[in-house]
TORLO-759481 format. One record per residue (C-alpha): chain; residue in three letters; x, y, z. Coordinates in nm, 3 decimals, decimal comma, always signed. Layout:
<pts>
<pt><chain>A</chain><resn>ALA</resn><px>X</px><py>Y</py><pz>Z</pz></pt>
...
</pts>
This chain:
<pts>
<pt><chain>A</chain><resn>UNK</resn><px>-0,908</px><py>-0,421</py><pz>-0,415</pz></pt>
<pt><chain>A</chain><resn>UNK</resn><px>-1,205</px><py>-0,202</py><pz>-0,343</pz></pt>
<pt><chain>A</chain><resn>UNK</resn><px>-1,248</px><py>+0,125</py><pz>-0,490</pz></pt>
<pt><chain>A</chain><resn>UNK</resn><px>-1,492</px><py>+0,347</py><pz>-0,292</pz></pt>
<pt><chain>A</chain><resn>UNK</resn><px>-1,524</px><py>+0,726</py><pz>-0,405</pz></pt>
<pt><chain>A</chain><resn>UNK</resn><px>-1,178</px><py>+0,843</py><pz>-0,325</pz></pt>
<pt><chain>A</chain><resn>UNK</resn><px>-1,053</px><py>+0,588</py><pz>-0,123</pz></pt>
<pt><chain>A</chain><resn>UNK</resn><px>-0,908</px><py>+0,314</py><pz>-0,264</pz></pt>
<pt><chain>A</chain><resn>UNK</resn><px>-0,861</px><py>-0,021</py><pz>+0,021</pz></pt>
<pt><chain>A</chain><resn>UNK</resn><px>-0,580</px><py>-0,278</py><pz>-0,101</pz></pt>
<pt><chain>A</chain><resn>UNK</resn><px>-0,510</px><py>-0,635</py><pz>+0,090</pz></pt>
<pt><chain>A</chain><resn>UNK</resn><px>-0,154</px><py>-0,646</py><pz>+0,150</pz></pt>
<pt><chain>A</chain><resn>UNK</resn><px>-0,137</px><py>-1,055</py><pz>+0,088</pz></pt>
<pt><chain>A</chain><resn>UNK</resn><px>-0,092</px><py>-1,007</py><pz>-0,275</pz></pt>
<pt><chain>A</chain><resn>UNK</resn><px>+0,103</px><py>-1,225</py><pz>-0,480</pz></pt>
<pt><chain>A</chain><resn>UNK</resn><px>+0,366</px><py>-1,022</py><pz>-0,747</pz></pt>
<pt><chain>A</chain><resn>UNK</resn><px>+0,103</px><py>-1,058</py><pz>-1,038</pz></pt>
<pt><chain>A</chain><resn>UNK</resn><px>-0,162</px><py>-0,912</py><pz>-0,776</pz></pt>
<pt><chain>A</chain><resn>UNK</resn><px>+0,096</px><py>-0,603</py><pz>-0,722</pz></pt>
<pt><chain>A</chain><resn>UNK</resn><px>+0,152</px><py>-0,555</py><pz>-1,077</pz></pt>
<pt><chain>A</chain><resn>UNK</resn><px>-0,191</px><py>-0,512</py><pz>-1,171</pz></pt>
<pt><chain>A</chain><resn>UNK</resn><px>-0,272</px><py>-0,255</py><pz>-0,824</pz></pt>
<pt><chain>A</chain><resn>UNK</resn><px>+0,046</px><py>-0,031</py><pz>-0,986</pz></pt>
<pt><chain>A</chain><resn>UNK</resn><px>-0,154</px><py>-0,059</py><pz>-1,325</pz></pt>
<pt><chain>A</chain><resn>UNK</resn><px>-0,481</px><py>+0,045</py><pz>-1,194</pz></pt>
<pt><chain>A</chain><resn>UNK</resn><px>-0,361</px><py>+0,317</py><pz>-0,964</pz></pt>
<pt><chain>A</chain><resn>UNK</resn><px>-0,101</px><py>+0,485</py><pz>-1,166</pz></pt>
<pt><chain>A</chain><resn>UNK</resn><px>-0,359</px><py>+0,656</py><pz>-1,436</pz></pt>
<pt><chain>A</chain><resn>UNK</resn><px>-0,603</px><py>+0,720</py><pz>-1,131</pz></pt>
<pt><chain>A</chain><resn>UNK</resn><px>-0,384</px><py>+0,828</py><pz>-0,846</pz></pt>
<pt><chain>A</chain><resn>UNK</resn><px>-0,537</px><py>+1,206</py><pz>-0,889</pz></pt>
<pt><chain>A</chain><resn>UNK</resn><px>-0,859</px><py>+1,089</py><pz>-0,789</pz></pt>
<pt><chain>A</chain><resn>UNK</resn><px>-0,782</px><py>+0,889</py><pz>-0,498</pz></pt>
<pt><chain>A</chain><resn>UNK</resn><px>-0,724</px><py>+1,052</py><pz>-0,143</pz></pt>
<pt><chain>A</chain><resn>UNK</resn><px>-0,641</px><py>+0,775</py><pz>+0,087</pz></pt>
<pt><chain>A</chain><resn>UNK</resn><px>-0,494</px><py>+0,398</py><pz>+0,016</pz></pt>
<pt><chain>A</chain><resn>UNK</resn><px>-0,625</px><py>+0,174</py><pz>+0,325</pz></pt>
<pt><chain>A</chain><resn>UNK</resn><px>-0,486</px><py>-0,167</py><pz>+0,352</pz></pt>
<pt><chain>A</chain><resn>UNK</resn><px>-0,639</px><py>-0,400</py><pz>+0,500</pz></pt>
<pt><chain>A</chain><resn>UNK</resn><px>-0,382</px><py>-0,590</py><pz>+0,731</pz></pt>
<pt><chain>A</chain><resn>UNK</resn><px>-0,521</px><py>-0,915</py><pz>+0,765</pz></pt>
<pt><chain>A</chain><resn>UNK</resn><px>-0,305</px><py>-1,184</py><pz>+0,608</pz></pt>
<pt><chain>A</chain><resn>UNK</resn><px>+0,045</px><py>-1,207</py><pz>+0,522</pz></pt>
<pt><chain>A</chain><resn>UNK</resn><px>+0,266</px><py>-0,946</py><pz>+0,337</pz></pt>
<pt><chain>A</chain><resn>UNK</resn><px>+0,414</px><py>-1,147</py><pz>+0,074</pz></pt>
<pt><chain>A</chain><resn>UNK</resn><px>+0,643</px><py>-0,893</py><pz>-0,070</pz></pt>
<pt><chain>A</chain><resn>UNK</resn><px>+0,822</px><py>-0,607</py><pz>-0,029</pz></pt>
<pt><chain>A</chain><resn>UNK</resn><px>+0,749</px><py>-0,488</py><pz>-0,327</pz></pt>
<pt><chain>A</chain><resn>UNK</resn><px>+0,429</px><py>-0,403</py><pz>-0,193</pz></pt>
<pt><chain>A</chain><resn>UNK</resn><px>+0,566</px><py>-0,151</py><pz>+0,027</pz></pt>
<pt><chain>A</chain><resn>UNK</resn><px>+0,822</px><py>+0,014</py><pz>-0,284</pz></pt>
<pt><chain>A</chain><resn>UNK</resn><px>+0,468</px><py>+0,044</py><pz>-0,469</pz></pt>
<pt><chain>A</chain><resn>UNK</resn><px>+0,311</px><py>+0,218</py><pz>-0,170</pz></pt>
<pt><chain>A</chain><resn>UNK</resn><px>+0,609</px><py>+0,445</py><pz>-0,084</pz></pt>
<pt><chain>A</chain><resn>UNK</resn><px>+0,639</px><py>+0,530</py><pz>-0,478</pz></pt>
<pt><chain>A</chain><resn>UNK</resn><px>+0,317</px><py>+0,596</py><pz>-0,499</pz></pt>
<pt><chain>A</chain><resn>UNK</resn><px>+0,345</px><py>+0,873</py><pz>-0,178</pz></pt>
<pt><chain>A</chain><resn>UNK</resn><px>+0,627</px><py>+1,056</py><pz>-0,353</pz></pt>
<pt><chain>A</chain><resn>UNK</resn><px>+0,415</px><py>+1,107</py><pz>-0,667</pz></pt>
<pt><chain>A</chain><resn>UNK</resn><px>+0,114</px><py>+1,216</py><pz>-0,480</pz></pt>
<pt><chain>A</chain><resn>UNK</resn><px>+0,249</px><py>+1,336</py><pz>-0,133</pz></pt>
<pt><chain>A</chain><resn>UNK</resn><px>-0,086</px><py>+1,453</py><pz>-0,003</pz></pt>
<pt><chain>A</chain><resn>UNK</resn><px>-0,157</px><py>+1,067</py><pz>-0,034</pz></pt>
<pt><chain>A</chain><resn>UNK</resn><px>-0,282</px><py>+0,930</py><pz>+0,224</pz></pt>
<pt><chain>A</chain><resn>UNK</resn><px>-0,166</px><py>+0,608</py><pz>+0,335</pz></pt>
<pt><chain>A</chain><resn>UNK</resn><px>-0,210</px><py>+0,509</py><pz>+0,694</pz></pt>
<pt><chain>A</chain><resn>UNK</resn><px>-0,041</px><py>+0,168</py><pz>+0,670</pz></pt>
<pt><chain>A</chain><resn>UNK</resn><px>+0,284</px><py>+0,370</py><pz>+0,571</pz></pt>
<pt><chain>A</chain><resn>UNK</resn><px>+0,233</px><py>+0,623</py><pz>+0,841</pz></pt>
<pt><chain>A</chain><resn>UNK</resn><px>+0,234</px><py>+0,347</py><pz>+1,121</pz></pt>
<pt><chain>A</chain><resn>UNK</resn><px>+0,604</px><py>+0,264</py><pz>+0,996</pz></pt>
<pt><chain>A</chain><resn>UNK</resn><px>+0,509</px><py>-0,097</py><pz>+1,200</pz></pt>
<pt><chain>A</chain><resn>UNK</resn><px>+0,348</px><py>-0,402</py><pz>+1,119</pz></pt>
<pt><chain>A</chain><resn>UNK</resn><px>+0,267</px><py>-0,679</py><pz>+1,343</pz></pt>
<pt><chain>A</chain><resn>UNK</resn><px>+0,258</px><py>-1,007</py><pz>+1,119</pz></pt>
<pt><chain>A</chain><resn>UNK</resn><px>+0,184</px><py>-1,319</py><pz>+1,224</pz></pt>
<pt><chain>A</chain><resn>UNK</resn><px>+0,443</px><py>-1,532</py><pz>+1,044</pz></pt>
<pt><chain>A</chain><resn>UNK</resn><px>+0,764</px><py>-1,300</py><pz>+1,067</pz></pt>
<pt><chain>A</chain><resn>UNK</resn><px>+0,723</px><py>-1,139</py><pz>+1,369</pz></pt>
<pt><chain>A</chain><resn>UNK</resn><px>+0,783</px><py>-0,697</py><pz>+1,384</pz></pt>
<pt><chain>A</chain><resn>UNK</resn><px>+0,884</px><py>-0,548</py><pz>+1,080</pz></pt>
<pt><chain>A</chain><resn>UNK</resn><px>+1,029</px><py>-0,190</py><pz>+1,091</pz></pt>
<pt><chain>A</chain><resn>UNK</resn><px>+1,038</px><py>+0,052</py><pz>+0,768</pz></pt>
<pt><chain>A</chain><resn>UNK</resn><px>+1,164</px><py>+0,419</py><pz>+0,730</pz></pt>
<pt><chain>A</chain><resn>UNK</resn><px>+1,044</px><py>+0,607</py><pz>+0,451</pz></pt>
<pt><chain>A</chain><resn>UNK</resn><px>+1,244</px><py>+0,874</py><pz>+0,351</pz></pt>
<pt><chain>A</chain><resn>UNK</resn><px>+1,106</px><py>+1,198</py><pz>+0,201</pz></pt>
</pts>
């Protein structure tokens, strides 16, 4: 995690202990942060990942979060993965 003014860029191989501490850090500072970058490299280890980033858009909708956006991913190990976020 790398906190940079107002953006805030994440890895998205986290392990569940990782995710648990980016929802503690981020909750009490989401008004300060604009934009949530993730860095793609690696595996996505969890899907909880993506219920913390799509939470975190519904408290904050002018979040931005152009991982979520792309509604894609390309990974290496599991092939295309689709999501829909609903509003």
């Amino acid at each position: 995690m790398e906190f940079n003014g107002d953006v805030l860029t994440v890895d998205m191989n986290m392990s569940m202990e990782e995710i648990k501490e980016f929802e503690e850090f981020i909750r009490p500072r989401i008004d300060y942060i604009e934009t949530v970058e993730v860095e793609e490299e690696g595996v996505l280890k969890s899907s909880a990942f993506l219920a913390i980033l799509v939470s975190l858009k519904r408290t904050k909708p002018e979040l931005q979060i152009p991982f979520l956006d792309k509604k894609m991913l390309n990974s290496q190990v599991h092939g295309k993965i689709h999501w829909i976020c609903h509003d």
